[in-house]
C-alpha positions in Angstrom: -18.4 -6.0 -13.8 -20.3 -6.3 -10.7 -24.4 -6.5 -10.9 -27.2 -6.9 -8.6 -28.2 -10.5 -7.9 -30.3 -9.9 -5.4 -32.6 -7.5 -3.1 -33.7 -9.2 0.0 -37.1 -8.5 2.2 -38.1 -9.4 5.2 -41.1 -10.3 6.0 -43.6 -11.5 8.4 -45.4 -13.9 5.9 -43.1 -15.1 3.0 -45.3 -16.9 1.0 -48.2 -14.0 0.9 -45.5 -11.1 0.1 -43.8 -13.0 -2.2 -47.2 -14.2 -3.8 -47.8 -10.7 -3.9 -44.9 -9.5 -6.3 -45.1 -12.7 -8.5 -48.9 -12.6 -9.2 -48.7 -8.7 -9.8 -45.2 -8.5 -12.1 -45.7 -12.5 -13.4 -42.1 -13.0 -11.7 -41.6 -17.4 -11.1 -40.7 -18.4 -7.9 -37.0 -20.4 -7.9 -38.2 -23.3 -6.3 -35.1 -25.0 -6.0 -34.2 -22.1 -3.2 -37.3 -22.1 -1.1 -36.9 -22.8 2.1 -39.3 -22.4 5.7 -37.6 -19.1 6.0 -37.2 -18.0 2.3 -38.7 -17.6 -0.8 -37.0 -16.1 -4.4 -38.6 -15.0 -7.2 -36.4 -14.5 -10.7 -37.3 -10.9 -12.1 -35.6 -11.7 -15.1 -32.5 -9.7 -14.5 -31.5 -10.0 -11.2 -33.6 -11.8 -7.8 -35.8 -10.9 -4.9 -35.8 -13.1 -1.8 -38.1 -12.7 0.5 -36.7 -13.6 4.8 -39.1 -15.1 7.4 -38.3 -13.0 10.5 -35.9 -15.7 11.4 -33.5 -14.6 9.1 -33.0 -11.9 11.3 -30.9 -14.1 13.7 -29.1 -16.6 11.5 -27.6 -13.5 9.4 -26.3 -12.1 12.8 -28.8 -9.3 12.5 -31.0 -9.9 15.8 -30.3 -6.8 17.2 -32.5 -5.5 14.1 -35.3 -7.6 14.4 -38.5 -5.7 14.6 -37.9 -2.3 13.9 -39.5 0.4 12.1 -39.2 2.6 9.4 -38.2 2.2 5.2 -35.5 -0.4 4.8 -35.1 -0.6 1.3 -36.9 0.7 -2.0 -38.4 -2.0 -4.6 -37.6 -0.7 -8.2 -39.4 -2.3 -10.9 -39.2 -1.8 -14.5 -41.8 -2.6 -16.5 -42.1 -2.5 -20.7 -43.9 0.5 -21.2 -45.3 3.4 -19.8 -49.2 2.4 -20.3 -48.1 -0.8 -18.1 -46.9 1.7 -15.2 -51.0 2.6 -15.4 -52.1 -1.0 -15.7 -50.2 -2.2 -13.1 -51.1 0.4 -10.2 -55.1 -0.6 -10.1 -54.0 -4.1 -10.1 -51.3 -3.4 -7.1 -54.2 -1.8 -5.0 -56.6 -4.6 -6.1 -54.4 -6.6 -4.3 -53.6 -4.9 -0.9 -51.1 -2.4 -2.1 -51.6 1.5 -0.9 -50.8 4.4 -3.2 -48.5 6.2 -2.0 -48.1 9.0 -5.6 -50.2 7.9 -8.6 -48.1 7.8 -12.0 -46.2 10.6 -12.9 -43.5 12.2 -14.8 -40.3 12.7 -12.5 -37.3 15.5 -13.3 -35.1 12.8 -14.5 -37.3 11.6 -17.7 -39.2 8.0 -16.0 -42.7 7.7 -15.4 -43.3 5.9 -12.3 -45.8 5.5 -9.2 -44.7 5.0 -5.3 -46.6 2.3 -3.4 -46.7 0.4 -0.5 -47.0 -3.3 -0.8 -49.2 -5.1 1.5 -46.7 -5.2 4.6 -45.9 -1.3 4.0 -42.5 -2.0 2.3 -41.7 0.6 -0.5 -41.8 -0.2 -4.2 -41.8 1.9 -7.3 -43.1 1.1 -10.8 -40.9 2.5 -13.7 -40.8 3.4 -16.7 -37.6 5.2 -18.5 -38.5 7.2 -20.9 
């Protein structure tokens, strides 16, 4: 069966994004991966790594370097739905933007859209 190892981000600062996530969800960095272009934090299930701009070029992708716009949405599970409310306060606490407070979606999760500190998309869910 074929799973999800990994959701990659690139960003202009590494270690404060990443710091971001992993002081807000408790994620551990893998330090055995950490690089001056890259940083990885173990969610437990699968991995996000987060790509100095540099990465842009050694992956081939240069053409994409700098541009605009949502590149990727952020899913994160959490336990329970009360932690979908604790978490938010502490996301904006820390530079994120509310983008939809918690709510009740069609398809049965509870969940609130934000904006991490460099704009990028992420969700917090619960399924109920």
């Amino acid at each position: 069966m074929n799973n999800l190892s990994y959701v990659n981000v690139f960003a202009r600062d590494i270690v404060a994004l990443s710091g971001f996530y992993s002081a807000l969800f408790g994620f551990s960095e893998i330090e055995a991966i950490r690089s001056p272009i890259f940083r990885g934090l173990d969610t437990g299930k699968s991995c996000v790594g987060f790509n100095a701009p540099e990465a842009y070029e050694l992956l081939g992708l240069g053409e994409y370097a700098g541009s605009s716009g949502v590149k990727f949405l952020l899913n994160i599970d959490v336990s329970e739905q009360a932690e979908v409310d604790r978490l938010v306060p502490l996301a904006l606490a820390s530079g994120a933007t509310l983008i939809k407070a918690p709510y009740l979606t069609y398809y049965n999760w509870y969940q609130a859209v934000l904006l991490d500190p460099e704009q990028n998309v992420f969700r917090i869910n619960f399924m109920l």
